[in-house]
C-alpha positions in Angstrom: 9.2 6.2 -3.0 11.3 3.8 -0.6 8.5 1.9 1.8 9.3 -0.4 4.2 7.3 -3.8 5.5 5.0 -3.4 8.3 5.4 -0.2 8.4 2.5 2.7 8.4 1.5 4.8 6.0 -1.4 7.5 5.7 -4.0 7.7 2.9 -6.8 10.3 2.7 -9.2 7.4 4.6 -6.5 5.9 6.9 -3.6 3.9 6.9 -1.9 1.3 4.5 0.7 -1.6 5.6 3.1 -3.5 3.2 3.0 -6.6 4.5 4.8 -8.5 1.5 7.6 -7.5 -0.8 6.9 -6.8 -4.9 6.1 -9.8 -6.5 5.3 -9.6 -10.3 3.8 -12.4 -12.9 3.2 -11.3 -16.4 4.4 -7.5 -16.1 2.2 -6.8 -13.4 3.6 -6.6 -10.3 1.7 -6.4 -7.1 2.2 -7.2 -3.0 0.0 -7.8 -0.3 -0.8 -4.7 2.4 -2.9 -3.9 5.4 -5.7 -1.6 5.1 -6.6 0.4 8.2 -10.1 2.6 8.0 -11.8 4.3 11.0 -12.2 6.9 12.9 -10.3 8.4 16.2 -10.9 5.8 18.4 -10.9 2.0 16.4 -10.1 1.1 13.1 -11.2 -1.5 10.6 -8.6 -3.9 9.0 -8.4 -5.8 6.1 -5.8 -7.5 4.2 -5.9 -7.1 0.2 -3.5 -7.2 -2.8 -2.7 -3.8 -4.6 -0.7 -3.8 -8.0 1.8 -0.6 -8.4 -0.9 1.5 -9.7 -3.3 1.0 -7.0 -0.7 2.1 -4.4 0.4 5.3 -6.3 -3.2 6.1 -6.4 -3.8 5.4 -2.5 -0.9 7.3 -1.7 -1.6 10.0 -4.2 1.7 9.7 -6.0 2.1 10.8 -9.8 1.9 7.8 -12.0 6.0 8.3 -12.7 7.1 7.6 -9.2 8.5 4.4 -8.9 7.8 2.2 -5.4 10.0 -0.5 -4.0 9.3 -1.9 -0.8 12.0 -3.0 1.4 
């Protein structure tokens, strides 16, 4: 799956934001993104790192789908 920086994605609890490109060290690669939890009328952000298999999961990919973020 293709996603693009600062662009908006939906998760079962809201939204996530690549805000970084795929940076790896040792194997593991990982990049930073938005996190945006709420309800209908505000939303709660935070910014965290998520590795590959962290955004498969919060996008409820299969684990052979490969991600790049443009």
């Amino acid at each position: 799956m293709k996603l693009k920086v600062n662009s908006s994605y939906a998760t079962a609890t809201g939204f996530i934001i690549p805000r970084s490109h795929m940076k790896g060290e040792k194997g593991e690669n990982y990049c930073i993104v938005q996190i945006l939890t709420g309800g209908v009328t505000h939303y709660t952000s935070k910014h965290a790192t998520m590795s590959t298999k962290e955004l498969r999961k919060a996008l409820n990919l299969s684990q052979k789908e490969r991600i790049e973020i443009l």
